[in-house]
DOBA-43059 format. One line per field, with one value per atom (N, C-alpha, C): atom name; x negated, y negated, z negated. Coordinates in nm, 3 decimals. Layout:
! residues N
site = c(CA_...)
X = c(X_...)
Y = c(Y_...)
Z = c(Z_...)
***
This chain:
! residues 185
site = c(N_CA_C_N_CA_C_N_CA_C_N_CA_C_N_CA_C_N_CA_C_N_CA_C_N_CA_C_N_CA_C_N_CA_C_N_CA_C_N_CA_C_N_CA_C_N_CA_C_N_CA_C_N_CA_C_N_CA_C_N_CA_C_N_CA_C_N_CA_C_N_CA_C_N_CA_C_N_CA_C_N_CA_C_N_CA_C_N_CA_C_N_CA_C_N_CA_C_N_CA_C_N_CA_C_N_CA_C_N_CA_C_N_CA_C_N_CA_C_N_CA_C_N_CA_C_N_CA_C_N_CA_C_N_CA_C_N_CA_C_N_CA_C_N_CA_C_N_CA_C_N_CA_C_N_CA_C_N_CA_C_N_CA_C_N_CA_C_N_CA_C_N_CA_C_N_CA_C_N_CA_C_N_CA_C_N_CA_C_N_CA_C_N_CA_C_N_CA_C_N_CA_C_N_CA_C_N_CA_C_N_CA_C_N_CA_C_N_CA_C_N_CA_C_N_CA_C_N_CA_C_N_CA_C_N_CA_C_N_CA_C_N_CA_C_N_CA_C_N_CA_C_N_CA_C_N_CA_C_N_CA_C_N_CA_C_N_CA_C_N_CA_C_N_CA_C_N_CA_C_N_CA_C_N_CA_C_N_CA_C_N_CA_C_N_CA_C_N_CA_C_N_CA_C_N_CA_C_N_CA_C_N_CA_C_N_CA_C_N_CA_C_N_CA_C_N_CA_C_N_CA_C_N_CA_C_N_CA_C_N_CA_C_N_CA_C_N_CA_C_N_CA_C_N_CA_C_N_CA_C_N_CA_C_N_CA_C_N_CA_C_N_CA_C_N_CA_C_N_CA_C_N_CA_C_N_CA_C_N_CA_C_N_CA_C_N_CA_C_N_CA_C_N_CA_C_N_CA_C_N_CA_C_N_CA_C_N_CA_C_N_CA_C_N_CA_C_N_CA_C_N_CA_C_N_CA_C_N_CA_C_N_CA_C_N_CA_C_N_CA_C_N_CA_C_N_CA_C_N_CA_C_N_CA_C_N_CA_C_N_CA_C_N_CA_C_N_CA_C_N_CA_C_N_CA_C_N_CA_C_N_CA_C_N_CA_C_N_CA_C_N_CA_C_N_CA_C_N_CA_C_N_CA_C_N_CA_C_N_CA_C_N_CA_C_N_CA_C_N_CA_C_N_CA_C_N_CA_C_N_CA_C_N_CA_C_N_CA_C_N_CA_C_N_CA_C_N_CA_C_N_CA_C_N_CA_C_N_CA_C_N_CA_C_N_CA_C_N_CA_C_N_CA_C_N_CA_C_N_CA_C_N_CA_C_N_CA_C_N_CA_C_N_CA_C_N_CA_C_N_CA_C_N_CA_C_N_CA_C_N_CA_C_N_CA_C_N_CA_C_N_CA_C_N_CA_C_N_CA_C_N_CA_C_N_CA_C)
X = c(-0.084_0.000_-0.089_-0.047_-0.134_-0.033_-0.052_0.063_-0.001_0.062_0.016_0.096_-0.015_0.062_0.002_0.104_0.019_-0.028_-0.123_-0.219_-0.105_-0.035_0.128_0.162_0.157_0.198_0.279_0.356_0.475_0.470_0.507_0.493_0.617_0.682_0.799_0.860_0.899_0.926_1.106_1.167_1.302_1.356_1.378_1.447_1.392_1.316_1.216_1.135_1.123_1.025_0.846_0.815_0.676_0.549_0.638_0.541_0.461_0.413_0.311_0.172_0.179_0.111_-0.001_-0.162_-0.234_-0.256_-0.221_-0.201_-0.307_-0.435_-0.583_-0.644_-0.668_-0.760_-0.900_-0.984_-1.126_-1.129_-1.241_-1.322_-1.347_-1.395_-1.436_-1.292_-1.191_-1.064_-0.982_-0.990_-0.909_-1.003_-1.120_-1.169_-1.145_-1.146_-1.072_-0.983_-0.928_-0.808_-0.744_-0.806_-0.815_-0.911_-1.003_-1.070_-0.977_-0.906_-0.771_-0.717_-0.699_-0.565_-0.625_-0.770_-0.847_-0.793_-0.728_-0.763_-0.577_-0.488_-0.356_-0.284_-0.230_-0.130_0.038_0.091_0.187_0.229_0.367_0.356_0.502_0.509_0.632_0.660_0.790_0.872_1.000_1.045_1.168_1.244_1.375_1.489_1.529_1.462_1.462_1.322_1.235_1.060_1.123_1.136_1.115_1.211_1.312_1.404_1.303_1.228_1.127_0.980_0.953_0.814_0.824_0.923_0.926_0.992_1.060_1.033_0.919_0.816_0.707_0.608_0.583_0.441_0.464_0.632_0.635_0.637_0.698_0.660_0.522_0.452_0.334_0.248_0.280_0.160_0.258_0.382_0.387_0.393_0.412_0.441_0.323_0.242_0.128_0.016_-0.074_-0.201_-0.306_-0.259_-0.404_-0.365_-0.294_-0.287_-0.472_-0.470_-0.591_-0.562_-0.458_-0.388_-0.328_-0.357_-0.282_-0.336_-0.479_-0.531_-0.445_-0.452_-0.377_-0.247_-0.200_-0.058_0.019_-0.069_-0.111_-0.075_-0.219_-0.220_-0.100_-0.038_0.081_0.237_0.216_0.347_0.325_0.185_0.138_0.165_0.171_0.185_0.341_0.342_0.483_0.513_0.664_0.740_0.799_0.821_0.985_1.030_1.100_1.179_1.274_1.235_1.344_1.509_1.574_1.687_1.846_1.927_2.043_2.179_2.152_2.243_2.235_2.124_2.118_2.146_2.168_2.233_2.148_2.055_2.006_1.904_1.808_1.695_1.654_1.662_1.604_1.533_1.405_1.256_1.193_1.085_1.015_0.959_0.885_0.800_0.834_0.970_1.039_1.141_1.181_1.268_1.315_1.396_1.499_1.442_1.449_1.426_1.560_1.666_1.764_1.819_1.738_1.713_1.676_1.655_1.585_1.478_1.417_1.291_1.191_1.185_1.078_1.091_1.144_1.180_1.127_1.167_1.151_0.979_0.954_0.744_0.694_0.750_0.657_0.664_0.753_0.782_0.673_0.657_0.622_0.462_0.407_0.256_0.232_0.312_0.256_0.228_0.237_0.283_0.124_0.092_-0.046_-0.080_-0.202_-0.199_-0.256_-0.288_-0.382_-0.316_-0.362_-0.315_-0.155_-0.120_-0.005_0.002_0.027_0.029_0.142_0.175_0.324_0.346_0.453_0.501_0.645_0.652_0.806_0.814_0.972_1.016_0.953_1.063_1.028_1.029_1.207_1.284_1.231_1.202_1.126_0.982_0.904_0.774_0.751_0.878_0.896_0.927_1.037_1.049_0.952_0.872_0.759_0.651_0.637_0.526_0.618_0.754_0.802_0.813_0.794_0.791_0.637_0.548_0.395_0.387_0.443_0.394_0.303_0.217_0.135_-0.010_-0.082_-0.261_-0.336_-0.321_-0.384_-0.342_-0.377_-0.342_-0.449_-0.385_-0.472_-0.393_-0.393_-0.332_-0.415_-0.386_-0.430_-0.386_-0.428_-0.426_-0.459_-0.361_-0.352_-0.403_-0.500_-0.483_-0.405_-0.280_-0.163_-0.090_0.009_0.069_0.178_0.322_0.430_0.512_0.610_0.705_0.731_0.807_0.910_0.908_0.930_0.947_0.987_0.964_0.977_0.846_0.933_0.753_0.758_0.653_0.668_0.662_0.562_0.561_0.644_0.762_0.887_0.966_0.927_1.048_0.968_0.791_0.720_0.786_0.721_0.795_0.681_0.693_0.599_0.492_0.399_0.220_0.160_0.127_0.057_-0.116_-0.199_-0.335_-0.418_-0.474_-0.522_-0.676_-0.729_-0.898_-0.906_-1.017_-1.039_-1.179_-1.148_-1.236_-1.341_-1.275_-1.344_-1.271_-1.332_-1.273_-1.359_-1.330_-1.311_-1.297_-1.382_-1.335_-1.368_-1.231_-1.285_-1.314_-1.346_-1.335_-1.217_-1.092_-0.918_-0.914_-0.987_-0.970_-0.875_-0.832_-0.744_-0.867_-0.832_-0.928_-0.838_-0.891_-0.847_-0.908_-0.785_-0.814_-0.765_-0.845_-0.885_-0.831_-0.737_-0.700_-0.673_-0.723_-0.658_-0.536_-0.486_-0.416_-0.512_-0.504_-0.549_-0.524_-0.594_-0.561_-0.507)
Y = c(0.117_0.000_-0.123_-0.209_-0.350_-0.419_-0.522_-0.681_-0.778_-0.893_-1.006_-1.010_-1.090_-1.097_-1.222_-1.298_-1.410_-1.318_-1.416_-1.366_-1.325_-1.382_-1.344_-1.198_-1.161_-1.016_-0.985_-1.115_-1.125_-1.094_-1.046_-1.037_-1.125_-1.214_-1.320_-1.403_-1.512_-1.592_-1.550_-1.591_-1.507_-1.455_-1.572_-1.541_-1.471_-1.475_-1.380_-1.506_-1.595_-1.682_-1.670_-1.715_-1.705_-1.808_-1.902_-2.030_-2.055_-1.946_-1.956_-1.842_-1.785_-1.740_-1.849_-1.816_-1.806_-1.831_-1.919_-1.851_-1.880_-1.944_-1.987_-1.896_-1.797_-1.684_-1.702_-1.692_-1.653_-1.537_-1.570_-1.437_-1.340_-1.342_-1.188_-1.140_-1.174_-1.174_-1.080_-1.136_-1.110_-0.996_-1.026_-0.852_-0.730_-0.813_-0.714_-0.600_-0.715_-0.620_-0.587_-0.586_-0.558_-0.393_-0.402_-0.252_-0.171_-0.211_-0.165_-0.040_-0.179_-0.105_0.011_0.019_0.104_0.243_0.312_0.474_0.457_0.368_0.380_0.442_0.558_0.550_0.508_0.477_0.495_0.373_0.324_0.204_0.248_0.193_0.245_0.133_0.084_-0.014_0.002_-0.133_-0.133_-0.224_-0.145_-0.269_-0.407_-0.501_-0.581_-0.634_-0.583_-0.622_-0.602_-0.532_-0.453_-0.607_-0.670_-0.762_-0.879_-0.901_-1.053_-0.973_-0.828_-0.800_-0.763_-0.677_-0.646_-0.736_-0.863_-0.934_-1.016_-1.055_-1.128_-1.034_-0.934_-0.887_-0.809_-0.818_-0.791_-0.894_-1.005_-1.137_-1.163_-1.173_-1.220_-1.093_-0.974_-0.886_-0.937_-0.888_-0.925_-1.044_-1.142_-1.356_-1.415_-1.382_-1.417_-1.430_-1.351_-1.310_-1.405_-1.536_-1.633_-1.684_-1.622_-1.598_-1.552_-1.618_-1.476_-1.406_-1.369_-1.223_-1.154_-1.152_-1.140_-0.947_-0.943_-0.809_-0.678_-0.784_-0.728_-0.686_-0.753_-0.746_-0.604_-0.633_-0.486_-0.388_-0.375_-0.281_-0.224_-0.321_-0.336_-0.287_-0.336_-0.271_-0.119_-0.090_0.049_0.146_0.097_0.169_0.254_0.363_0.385_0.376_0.302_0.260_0.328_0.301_0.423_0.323_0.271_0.201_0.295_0.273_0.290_0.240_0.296_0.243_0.312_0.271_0.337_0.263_0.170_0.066_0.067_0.078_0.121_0.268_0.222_0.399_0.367_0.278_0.273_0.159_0.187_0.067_0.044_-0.088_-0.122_-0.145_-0.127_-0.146_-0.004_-0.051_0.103_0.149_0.263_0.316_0.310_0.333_0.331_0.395_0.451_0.535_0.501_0.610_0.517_0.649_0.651_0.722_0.726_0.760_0.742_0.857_0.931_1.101_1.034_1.090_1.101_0.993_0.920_0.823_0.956_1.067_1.097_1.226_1.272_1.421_1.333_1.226_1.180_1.133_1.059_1.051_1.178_1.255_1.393_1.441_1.462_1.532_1.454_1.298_1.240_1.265_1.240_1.236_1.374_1.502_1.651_1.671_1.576_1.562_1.537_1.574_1.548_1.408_1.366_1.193_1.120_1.005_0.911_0.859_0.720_0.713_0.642_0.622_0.555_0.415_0.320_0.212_0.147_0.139_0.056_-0.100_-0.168_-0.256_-0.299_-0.357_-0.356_-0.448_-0.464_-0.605_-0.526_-0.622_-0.528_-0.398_-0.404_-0.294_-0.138_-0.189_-0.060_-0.051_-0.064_-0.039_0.021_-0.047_-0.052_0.153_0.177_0.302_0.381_0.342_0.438_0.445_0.345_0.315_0.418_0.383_0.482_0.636_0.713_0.803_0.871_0.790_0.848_0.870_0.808_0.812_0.749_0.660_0.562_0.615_0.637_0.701_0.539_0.463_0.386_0.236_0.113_0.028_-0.133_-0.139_-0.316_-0.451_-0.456_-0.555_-0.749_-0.788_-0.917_-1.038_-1.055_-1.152_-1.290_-1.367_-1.461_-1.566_-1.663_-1.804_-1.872_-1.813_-1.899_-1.807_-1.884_-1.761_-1.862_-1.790_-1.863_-1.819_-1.836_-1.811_-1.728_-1.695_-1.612_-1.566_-1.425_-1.359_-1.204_-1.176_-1.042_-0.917_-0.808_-0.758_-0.605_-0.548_-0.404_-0.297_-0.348_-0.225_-0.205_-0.275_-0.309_-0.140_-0.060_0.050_0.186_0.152_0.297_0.385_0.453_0.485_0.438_0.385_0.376_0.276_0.361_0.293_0.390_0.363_0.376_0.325_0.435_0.415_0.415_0.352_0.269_0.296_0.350_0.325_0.270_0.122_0.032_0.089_0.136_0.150_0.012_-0.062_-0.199_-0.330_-0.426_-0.589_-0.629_-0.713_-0.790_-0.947_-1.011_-1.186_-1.254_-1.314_-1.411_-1.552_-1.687_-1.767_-1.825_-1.791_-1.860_-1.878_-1.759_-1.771_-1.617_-1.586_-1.448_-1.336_-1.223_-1.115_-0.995_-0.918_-0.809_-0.674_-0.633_-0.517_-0.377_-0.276_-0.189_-0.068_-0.025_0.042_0.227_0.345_0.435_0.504_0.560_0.635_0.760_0.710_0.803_0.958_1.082_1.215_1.233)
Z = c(0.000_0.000_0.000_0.046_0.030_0.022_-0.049_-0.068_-0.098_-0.093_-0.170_-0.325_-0.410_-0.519_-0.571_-0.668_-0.739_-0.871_-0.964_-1.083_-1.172_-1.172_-1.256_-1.214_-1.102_-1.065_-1.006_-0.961_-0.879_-0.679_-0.676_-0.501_-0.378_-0.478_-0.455_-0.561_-0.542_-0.630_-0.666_-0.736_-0.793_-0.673_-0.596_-0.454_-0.362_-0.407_-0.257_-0.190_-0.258_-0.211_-0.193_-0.027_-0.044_0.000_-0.074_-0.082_-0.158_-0.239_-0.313_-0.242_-0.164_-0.093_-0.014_-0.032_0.042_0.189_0.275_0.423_0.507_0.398_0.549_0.472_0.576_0.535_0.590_0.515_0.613_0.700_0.785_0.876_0.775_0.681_0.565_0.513_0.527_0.481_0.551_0.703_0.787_0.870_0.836_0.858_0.760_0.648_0.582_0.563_0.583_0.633_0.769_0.827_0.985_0.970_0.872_0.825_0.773_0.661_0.627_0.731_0.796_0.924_1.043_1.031_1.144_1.090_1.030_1.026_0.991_0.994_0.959_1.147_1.141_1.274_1.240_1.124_1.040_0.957_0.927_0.887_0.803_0.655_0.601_0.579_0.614_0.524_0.502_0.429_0.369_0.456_0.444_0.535_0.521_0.435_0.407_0.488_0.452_0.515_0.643_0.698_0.851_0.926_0.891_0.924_0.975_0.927_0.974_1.034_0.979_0.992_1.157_1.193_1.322_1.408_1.428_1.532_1.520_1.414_1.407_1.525_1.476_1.525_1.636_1.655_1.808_1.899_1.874_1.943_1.972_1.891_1.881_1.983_1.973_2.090_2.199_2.230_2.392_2.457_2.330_2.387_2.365_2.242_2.247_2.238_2.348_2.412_2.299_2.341_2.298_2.125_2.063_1.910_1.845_1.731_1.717_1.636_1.593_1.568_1.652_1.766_1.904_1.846_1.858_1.862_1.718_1.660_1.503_1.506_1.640_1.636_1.722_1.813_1.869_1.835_1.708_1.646_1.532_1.494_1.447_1.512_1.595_1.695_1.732_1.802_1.824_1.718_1.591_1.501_1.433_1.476_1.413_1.312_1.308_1.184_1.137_1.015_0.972_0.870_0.888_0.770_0.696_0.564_0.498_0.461_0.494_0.493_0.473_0.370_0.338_0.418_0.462_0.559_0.724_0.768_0.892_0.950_1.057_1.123_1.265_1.344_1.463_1.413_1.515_1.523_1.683_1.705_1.815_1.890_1.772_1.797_1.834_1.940_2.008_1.874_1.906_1.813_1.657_1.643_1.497_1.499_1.397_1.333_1.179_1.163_1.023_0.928_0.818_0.718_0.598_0.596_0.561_0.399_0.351_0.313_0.154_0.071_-0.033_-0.059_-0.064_-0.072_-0.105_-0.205_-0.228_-0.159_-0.106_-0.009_0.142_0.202_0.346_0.279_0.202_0.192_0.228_0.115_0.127_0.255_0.318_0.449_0.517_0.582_0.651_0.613_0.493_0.483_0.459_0.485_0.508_0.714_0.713_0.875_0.985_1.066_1.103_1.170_1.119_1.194_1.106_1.164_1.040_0.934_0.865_0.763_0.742_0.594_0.616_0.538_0.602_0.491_0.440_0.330_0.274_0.301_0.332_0.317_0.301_0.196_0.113_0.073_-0.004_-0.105_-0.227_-0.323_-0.450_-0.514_-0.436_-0.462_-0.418_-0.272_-0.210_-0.240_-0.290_-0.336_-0.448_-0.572_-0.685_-0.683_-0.563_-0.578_-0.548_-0.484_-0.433_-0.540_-0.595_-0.774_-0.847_-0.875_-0.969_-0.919_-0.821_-0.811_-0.769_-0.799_-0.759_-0.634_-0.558_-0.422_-0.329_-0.396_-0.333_-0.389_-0.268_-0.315_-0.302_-0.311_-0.269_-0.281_-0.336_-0.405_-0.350_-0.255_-0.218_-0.255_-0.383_-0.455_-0.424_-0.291_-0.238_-0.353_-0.412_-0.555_-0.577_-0.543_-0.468_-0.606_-0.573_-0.637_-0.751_-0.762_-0.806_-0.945_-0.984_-1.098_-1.081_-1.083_-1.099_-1.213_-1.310_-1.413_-1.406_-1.275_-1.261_-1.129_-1.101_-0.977_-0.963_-0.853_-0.819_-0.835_-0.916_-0.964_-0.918_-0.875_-0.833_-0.939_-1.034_-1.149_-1.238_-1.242_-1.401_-1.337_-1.254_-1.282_-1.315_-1.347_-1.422_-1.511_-1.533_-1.704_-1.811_-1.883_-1.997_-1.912_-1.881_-1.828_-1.737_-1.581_-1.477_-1.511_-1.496_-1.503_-1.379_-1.335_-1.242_-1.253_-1.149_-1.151_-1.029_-1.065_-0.969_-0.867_-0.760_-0.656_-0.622_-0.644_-0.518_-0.558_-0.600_-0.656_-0.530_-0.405_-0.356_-0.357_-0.394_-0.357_-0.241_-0.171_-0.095_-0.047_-0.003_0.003_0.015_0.064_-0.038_-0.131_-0.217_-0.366_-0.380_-0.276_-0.278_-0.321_-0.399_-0.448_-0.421_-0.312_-0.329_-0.463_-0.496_-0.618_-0.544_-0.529_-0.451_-0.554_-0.585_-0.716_-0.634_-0.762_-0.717_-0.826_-0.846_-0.939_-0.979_-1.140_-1.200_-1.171_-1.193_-1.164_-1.312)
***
């Protein structure tokens, strides 16, 4: 999974606001995570994310070439989707499919499946389920600059306490730090 988050821990402001986000990234940044994305063929989200994420980064590979996320975007669209979703019954976008089943019966199925990696992107709600059911190997917590009051948080549906061993702390010139986390065995 990778997200942004402020120092607070929030990954949206009450509303789902994300004006507290970071958005001039450096070159060490945006290679970053552009390394990230080299070994992912697979892209999970939530029906809420998937609503703005997939006409963005499909606009952007086929409208616009001279972007310089043009290449990222690419790679983004190329990538099959599966949104999660209990409201949809069709999707319109190529290279995607609906995941409609169990949240933790449709993961397992999908990452027993042959092919590279998979990476998460969600609201709260949907991430929150995937933290609460141990389904995430992998933890790029982008840690933004800022801390706000109040927001939207991924870890409030654990049980008790999730233990965390940090692979890799990351800082970059934004001031954003990626935290490179694995789940404890």
């Amino acid at each position: 999974m990778q997200t942004q988050m402020t120092v607070s821990g929030y990954i949206g402001g009450p509303n789902g606001e994300l004006d507290w986000m970071t958005w001039v990234w450096d070159e060490d940044l945006k290679n970053y995570v552009r390394e990230i994305h080299k070994s992912i063929d697979t892209i999970f989200l939530g029906r809420k994310m998937s609503e703005g994420f997939m006409p963005h980064w499909t606009d952007m590979a086929k409208n616009q070439p001279e972007h310089e996320e043009y290449e990222f975007a690419k790679i983004m669209v190329a990538a099959h989707k599966v949104i999660f979703t209990k409201t949809l019954d069709k999707t319109e976008w190529e290279n995607t499919s609906l995941a409609k089943g169990d949240i933790v019966e449709e993961v397992n199925k999908l990452k027993a499946q042959k092919g590279g990696d998979i990476i998460v992107y969600g609201g709260s709600n949907f991430v929150s389920n995937l933290i609460k059911h141990n389904l995430i190997d992998e933890y790029h917590l982008l840690v933004n600059p800022v801390a706000i009051s109040k927001g939207l948080a991924i870890f409030g549906e654990i049980d008790g306490k999730m233990d965390l061993q940090l692979v890799k702390a990351t800082g970059f010139q934004s001031g954003i730090v990626d935290l490179f986390y694995q789940p404890k065995k």
